[in-house]
PLY file of the C-alpha trace (Angstrom):
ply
format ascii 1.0
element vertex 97
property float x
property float y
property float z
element edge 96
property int vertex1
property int vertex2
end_header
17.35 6.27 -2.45
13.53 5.84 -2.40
10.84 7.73 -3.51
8.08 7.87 -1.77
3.94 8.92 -3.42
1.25 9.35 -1.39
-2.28 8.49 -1.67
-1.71 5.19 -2.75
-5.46 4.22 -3.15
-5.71 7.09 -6.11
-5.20 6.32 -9.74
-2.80 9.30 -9.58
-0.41 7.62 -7.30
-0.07 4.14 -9.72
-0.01 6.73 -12.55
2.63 8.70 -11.22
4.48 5.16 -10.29
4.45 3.95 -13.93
5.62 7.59 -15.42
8.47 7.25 -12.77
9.03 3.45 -13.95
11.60 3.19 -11.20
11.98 0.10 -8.82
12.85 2.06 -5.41
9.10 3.52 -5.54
7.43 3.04 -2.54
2.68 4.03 -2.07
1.78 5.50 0.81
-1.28 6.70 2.43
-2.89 7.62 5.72
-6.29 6.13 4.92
-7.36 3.05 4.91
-4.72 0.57 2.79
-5.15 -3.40 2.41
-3.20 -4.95 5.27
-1.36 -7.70 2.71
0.03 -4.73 0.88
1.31 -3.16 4.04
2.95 -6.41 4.89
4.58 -7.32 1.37
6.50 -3.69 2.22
5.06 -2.49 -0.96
2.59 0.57 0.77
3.78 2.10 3.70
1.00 3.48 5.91
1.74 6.82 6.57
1.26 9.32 9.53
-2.47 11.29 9.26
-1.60 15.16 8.07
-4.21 16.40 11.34
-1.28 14.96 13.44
0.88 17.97 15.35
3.88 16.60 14.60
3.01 15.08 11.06
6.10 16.42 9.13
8.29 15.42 11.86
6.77 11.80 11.49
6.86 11.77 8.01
10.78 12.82 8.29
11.28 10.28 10.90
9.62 7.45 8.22
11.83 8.57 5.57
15.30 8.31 7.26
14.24 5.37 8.38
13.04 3.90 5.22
16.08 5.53 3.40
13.56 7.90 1.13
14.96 10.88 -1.09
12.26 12.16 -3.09
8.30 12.72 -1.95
5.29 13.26 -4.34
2.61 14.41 -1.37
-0.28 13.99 -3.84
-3.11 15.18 -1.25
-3.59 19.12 -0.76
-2.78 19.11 2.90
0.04 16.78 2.85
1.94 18.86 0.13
1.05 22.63 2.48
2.56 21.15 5.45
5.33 19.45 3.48
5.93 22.75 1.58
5.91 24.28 4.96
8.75 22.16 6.50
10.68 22.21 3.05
13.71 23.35 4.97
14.29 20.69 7.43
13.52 18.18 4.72
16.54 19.85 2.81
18.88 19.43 5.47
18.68 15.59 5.36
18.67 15.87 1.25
15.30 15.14 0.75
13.29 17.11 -2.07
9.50 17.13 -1.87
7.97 17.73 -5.57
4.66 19.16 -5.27
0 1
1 2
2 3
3 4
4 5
5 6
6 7
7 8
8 9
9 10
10 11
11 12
12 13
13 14
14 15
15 16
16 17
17 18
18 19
19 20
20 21
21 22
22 23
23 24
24 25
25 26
26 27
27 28
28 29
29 30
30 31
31 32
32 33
33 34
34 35
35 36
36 37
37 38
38 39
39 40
40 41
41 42
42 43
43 44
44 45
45 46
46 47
47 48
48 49
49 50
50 51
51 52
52 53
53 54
54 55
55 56
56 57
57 58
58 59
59 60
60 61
61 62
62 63
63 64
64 65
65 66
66 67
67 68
68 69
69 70
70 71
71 72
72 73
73 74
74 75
75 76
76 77
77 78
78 79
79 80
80 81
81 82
82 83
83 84
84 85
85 86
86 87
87 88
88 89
89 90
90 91
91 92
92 93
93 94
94 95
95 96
C-alpha cells in the first residue's frame, strides 16, 4: 500500500516524507507541480478541493494508484476528507489529519 501527502510544494509535505522514511510515499498537490515530477510518477497531481465531487475523485485516484494511508496537509482537503471518512473506510483507507 501507498501513502499518499498532499501539498507537495510545502516543506511540510518533504518533512512529513522523511519522518515517514518509507519508499511507497507518493506528493501530491492540486496547484501548480513541475511537469518532470509528474511524469517520473513521483507527484501525482491531484483533484482541486472546490471540485463537487472532490472526495469521490480523490477515492477514485487512490484505488487506482493502490493508496492506503492520506496525510491531506491543506485545511480544506483534510474537512472534506474528514467529511467522507466513512466511504474512505469501506475501501480500508485511513486519512490522518
Amino acid at each position: 500500500m501507498n501513502v499518499l501527502i498532499t501539498s507537495a510544494n510545502s516543506v511540510a509535505a518533504h518533512q512529513l516524507k522523511n519522518k515517514l522514511n518509507a519508499d511507497n510515499v507518493i506528493l501530491g498537490d492540486y496547484m501548480d507541480l513541475p511537469e518532470f515530477m509528474v511524469q517520473s510518477g513521483k507527484m501525482l497531481r491531484l483533484p482541486n478541493p472546490t471540485s463537487m465531487a472532490y472526495s469521490h475523485e480523490v477515492l477514485t485516484l487512490c484505488l487506482d494508484k493502490n493508496i492506503g494511508k492520506i496525510y491531506p496537509l491543506r485545511e480544506e482537503e483534510a474537512a472534506l476528507l474528514k467529511e467522507a471518512e466513512q466511504l474512505f473506510k469501506e475501501y480500508n483507507i485511513e486519512i490522518y489529519t
